[in-house]
C-alpha positions in Angstrom: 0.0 0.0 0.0 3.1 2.9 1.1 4.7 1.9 -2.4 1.2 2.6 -4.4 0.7 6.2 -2.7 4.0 7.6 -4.7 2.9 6.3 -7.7 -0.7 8.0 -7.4 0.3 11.2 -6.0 2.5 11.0 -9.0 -0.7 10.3 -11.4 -2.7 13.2 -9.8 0.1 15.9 -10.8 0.2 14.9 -13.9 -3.9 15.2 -14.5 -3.2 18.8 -12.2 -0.4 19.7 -14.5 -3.0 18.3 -17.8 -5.8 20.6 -16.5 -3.3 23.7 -16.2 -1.7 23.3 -19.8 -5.1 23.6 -21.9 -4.6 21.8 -25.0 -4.0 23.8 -28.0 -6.4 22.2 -30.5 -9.3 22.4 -28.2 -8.2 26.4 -27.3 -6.8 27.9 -31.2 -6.9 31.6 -29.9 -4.0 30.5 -27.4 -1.0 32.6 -27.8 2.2 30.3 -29.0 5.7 30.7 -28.4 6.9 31.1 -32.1 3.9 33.4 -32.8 3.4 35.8 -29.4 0.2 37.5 -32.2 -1.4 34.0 -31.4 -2.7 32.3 -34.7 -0.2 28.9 -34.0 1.8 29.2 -36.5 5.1 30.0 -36.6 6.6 33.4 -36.9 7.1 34.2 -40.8 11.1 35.4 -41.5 9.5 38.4 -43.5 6.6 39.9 -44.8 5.4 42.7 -47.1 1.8 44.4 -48.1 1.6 47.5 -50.2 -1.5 49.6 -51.0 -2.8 52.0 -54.3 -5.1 54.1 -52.5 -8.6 54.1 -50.9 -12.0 55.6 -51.6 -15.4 54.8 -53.8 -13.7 52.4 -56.0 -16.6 50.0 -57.0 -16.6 47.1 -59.2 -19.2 48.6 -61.5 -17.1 51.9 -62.3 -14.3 49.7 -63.5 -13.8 48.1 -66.7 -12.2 45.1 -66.6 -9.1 45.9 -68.4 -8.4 49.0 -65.6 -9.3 46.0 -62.9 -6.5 44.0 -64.5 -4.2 46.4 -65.2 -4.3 47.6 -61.5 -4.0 44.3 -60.4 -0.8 43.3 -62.9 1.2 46.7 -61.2 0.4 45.9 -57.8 1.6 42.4 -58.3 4.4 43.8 -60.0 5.4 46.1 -57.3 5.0 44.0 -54.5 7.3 41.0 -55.8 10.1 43.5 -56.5 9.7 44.0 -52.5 9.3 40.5 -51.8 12.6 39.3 -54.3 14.4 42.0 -52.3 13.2 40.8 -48.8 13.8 37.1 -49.6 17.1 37.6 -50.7 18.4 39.0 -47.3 17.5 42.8 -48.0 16.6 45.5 -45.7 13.0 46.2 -45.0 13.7 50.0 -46.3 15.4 49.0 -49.4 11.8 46.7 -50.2 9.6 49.4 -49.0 11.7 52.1 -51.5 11.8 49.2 -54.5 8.4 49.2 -54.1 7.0 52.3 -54.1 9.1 52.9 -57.0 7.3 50.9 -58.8 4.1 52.5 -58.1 5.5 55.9 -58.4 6.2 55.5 -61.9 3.1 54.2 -62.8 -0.1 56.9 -64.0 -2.2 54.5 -62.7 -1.8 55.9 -59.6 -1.6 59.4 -57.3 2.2 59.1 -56.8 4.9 60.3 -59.0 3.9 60.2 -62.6 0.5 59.3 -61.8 -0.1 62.3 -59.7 -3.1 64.1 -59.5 -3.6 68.8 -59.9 -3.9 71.3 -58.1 -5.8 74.5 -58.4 -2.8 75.7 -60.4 -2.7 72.8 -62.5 0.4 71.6 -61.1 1.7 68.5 -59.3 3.1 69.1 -55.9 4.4 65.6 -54.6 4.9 64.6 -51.0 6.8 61.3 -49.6 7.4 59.8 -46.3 9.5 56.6 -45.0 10.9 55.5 -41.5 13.3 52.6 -39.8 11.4 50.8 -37.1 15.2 49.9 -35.9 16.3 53.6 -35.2 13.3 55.5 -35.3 15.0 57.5 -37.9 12.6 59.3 -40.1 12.7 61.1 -44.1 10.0 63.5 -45.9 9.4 65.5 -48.6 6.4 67.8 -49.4 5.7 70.3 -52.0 8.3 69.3 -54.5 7.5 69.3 -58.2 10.5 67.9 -60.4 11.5 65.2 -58.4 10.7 62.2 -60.0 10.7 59.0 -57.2 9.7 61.2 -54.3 10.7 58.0 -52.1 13.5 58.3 -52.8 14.2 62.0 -51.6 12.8 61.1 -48.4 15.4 58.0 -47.7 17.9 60.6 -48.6 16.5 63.1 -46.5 16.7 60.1 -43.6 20.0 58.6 -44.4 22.3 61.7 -45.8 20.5 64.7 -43.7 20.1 65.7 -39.8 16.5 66.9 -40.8 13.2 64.8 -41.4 11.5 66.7 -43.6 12.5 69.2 -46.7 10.0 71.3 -48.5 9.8 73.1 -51.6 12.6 74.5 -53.7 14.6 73.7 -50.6 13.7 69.7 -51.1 14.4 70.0 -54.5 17.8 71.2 -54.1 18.8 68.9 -51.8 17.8 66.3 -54.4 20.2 67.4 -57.3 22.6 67.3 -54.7 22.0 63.9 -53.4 22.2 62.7 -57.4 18.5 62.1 -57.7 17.0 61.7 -60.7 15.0 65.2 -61.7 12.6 65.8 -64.2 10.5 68.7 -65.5 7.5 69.3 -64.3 5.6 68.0 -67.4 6.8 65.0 -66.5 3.9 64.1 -64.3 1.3 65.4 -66.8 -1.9 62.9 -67.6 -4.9 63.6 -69.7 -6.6 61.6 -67.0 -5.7 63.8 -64.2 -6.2 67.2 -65.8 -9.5 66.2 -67.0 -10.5 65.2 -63.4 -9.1 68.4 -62.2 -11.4 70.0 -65.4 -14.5 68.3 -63.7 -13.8 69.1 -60.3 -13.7 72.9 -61.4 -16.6 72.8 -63.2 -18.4 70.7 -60.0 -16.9 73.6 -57.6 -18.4 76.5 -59.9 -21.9 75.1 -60.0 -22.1 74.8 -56.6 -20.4 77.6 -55.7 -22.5 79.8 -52.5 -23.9 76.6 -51.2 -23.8 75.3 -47.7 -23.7 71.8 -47.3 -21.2 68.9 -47.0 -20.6 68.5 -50.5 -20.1 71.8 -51.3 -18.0 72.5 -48.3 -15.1 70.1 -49.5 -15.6 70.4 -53.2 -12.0 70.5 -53.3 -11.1 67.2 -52.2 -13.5 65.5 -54.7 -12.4 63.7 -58.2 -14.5 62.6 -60.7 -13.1 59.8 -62.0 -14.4 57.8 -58.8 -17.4 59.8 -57.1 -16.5 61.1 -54.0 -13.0 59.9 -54.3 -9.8 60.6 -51.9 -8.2 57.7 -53.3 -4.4 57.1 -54.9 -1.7 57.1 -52.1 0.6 54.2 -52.3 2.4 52.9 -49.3 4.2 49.8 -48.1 5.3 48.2 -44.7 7.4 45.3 -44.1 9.3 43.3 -41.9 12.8 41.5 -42.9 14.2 38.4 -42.3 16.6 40.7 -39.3 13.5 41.4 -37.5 13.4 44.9 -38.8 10.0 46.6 -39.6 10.3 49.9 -42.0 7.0 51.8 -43.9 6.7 54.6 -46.3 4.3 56.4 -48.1 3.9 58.8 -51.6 1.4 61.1 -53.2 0.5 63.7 -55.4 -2.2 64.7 -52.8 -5.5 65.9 -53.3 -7.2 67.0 -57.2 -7.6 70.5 -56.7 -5.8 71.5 -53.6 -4.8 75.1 -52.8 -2.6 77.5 -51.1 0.5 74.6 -50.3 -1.6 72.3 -49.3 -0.5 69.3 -47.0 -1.4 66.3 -46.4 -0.9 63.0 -44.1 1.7 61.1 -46.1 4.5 63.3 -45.7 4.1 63.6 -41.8 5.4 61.0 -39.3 2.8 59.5 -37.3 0.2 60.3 -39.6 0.5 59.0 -42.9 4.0 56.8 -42.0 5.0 55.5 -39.0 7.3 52.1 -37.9 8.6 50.7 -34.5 10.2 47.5 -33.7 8.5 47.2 -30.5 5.6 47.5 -32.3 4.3 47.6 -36.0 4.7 49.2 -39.4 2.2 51.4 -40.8 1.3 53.7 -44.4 -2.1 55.0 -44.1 -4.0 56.6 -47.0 -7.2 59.1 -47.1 -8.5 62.0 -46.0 -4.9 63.7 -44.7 -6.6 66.3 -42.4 -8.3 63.9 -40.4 -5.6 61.6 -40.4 -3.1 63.8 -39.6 -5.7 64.7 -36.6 -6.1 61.6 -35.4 -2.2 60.9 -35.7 -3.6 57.8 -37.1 -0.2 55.5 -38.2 1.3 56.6 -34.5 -1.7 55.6 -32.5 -2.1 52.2 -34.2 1.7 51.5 -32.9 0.7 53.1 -29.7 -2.1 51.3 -28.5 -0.5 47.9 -29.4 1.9 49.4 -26.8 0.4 50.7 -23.9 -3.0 48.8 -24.1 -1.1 45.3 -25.7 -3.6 44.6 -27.9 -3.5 43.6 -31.5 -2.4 44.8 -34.6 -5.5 44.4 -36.2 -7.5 45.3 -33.2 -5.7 48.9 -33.1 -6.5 49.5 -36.6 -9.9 49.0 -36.1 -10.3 51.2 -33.3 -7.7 54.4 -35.0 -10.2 53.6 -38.2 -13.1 54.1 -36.2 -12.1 57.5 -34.4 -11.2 58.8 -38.4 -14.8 58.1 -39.4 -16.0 59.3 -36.6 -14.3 63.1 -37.0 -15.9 62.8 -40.2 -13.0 61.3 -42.6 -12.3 58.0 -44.0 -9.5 56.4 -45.8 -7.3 53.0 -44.9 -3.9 51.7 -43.5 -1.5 48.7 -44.6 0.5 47.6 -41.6 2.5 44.9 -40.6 3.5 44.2 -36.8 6.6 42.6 -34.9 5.6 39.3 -35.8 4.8 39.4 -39.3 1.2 39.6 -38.8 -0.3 41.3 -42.0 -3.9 44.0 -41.8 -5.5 46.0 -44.6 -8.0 48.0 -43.0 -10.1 50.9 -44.3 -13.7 52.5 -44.3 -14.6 53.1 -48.0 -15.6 51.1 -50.5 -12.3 49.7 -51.9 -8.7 49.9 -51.4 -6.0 48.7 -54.0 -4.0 46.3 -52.0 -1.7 43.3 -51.6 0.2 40.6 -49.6 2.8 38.3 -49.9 4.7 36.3 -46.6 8.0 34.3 -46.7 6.3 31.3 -48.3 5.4 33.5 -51.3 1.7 33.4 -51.2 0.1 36.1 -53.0 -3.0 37.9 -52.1 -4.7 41.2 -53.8 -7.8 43.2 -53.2 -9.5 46.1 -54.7 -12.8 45.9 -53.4 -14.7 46.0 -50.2 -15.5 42.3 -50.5 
């Protein structure tokens, strides 16, 4: 009898210890040591997602050729980012390849593809920052610069500032050996005849008080009720490093200098290693209100909650100051979100194993 009571106080800790260990299969949302985001898989070596821009894009305004042609250059752009990523490369040299890409296509608001303003001129604005150093590169206002991306690395990498403006930014380009252009560089039928529209919208409606009216100048055409064209890209390399950056041409019609979100850290860019990497694109005012890239990283901080959960919740605060638009992000662990409140957003994904995802719609 003494020798069987070792042997069952034995059993018992094990059925204790079985009770305190829940098994995974029967509990999926359990956090796992390769994957602290908790999905059970193991942590991906890198990871990369791009976006074209959000607003009313709906299946039935686009013809399927535009459909495939925006789907064959974001595929295009985001395996550049991926061959540079899977070949050892820094998560700023993918996020640069990539916007590249995207910058010098017209299809959309970045680089050649950039949209008018009031003047019938394309001012350009750029952001990008290290989620290893916290170091930090922008551009705004410049007009023959022609990878805008690319003026904001050099601002980051060969400057003590974090943002150049203007004539000043442009400068500082031809010294840095960047490739400059004239402005008519960045003209497109496509864009000057939104621009035409938007005028003609603005004059018609000119002395009325009502939403529409009000922010006639931040409406094109092509798209009803569209703020769409940003790109942007985050990614994590195989070094654990997260880096994100954004480019524009802004808003159709914009006035006086105008601003927005994607040139300005926290806002339209933002990346930690602690954290997340994020490019947001949409209405710029109220994102750069709702410091909306900063406060996704933030709340997975302070509050430890998800990427995808902090998205949601930045999202919702933008909609509910009255904008909308969308973010790309990747966190820490390779964990990949797309989130925005419009109709579409052109997007896309690939992880380490080289699966392939893009979306343009809502659903």
């Amino acid at each position: 009898m003494k020798k069987l009571i070792p042997f069952v106080f034995t059993l018992c800790l094990v059925f204790a210890c079985g009770e305190l260990l829940p098994n995974p299969d029967e509990h999926p949302e359990n956090i796992t040591r390769e994957n602290p985001e908790g999905n059970g898989q193991s942590k991906p070596e890198f990871a990369i997602i791009i976006h074209g821009g959000a607003g009313t894009i709906l299946k039935k305004n686009m013809t399927p050729e535009n459909e495939a042609a925006y789907k064959a250059k974001l595929e295009e752009a985001i395996r550049v980012g991926y061959n540079v990523l899977k070949n050892g490369g820094s998560s700023l040299d993918a996020v640069t390849k990539t916007i590249n890409v995207m910058e010098d296509s017209p299809l959309f608001n970045a680089g050649k593809g950039a949209v008018f303003t009031n003047a019938e001129t394309n001012e350009l604005d750029a952001s990008i920052m290290d989620g290893k150093t916290l170091n930090a590169g922008a551009s705004a206002g410049t007009t023959t610069v022609r990878n805008p991306i690319d003026l904001a690395r050099a601002v980051m990498d060969k400057s003590k500032h974090v943002m150049l403006s203007g004539k000043g930014a442009e400068i500082f380009a031809e010294e840095q050996g960047l490739t400059i252009v004239e402005p008519e560089y960045f003209y497109t039928e496509r864009r000057l005849e939104s621009l035409k529209r938007v005028k003609e919208r603005e004059a018609k409606t000119a002395g009325k008080v009502d939403n529409e009216s009000a922010y006639i100048d931040f409406y094109d055409a092509d798209i009803k009720n569209a703020k769409f064209g940003t790109v942007g890209c985050a990614a994590l390399d195989k070094n654990g490093n997260l880096a994100a950056g954004t480019s524009t041409g802004g808003m159709t019609n914009k006035r006086y200098g105008r601003v927005g979100d994607a040139p300005i850290i926290g806002s339209g860019t933002y990346a930690n290693n602690a954290t997340c990497a994020v490019s947001s694109t949409g209405w710029g005012e109220y994102f750069i209100r709702a410091q909306v890239a900063h406060d996704i990283s933030a709340l997975m901080d302070y509050k430890g909650i998800s990427l995808k959960e902090a998205s949601k919740i930045v999202l919702d605060k933008v909609a509910d100051l009255g904008g909308d638009g969308g973010i790309v992000a990747v966190d820490k662990n390779g964990n990949m979100v797309a989130e925005f409140n419009t109709a579409g957003m052109y997007r896309a994904t690939m992880n380490d194993k080289g699966k392939l995802t893009i979306g343009i719609y809502e659903k």
